[in-house]
LOKEVO-420532 format. One record per residue (C-alpha): residue in one letter; x, y, z. Coordinates in steps of 0.25 Angstrom, whole numbers, padded with zeros to 4 digits, always signed. Layout:
% residues N
AXYZ
...
This chain:
% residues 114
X+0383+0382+0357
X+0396+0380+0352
X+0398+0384+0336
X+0400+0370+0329
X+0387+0364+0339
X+0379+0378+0331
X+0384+0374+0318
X+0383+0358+0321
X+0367+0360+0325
X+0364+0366+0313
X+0372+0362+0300
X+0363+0375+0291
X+0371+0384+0301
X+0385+0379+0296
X+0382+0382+0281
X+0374+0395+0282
X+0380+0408+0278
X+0382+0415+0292
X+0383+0430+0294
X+0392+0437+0305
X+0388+0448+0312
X+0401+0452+0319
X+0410+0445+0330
X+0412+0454+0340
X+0398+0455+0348
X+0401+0456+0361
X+0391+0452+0376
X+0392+0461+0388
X+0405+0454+0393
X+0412+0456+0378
X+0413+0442+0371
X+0412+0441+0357
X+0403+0435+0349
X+0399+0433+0333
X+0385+0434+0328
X+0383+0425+0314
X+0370+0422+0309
X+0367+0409+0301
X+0361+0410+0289
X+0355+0397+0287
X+0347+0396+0301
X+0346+0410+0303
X+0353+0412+0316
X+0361+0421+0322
X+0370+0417+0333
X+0383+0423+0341
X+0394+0415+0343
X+0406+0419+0355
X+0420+0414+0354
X+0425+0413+0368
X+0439+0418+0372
X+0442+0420+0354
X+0456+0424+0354
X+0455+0436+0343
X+0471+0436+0334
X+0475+0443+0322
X+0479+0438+0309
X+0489+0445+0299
X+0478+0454+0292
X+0474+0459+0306
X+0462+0453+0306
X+0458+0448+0321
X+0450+0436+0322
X+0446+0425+0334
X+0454+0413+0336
X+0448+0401+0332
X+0439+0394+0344
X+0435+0382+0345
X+0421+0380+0340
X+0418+0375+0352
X+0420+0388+0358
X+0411+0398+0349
X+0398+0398+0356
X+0387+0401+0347
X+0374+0407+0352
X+0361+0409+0341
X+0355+0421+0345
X+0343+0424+0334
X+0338+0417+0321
X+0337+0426+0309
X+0330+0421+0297
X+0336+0431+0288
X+0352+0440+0284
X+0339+0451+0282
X+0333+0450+0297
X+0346+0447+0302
X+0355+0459+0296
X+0341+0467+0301
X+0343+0463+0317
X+0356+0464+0315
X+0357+0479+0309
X+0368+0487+0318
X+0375+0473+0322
X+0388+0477+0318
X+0386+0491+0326
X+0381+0484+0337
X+0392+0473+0338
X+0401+0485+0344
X+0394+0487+0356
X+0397+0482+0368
X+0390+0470+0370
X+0385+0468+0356
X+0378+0457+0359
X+0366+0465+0366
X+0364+0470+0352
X+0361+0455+0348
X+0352+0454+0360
X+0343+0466+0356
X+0340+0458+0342
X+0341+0443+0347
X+0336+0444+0362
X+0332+0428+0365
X+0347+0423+0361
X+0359+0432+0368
């Protein structure tokens, strides 16, 4: 579903605290995605931005162009009832995100969903 649609079908989603846990997961043919989880409902999801032109501002930091919402495909993959479980399935996420393929990492933990 597209990222307004998962935000429209669930207004508790749209005013939850939401963690991040990196934007540069990559599948086995290298696109990106971001993983996020939603406080409120409990659920992790990834989100892929197709074809994101990535620029850099003045401070050198680099960051995605703005897409359309219409473009970010959000996908929930797991529901965690707590940060606690959550940051415990998740240990080594931010050594893992730097494989190849990150996403099999995900896989291991979540299996039904990616």
């Amino acid at each position: 579903m597209d990222l307004e649609t998962f935000y429209e079908s669930n207004e508790a989603r749209r005013e939850s605290a939401e963690f991040e846990y990196g934007d540069v997961w990559t599948d086995s043919v290298g696109n990106h995605y971001e993983l996020s989880w939603v406080e409120a409902t409990g659920e992790l999801y990834i989100m892929i931005e197709p074809d994101a032109t990535i620029t850099e501002d003045a401070f050198g930091d680099w960051y995605p162009s703005s897409e359309p919402v219409s473009e970010l495909t959000v996908v929930v993959i797991g529901q965690v009832a707590s940060h606690d479980h959550l940051e415990s399935l998740l240990d080594g996420w931010d050594e893992a995100i730097a494989q190849v393929n990150s996403l099999a990492w995900l896989y291991q933990r979540f299996p039904a969903k990616i």
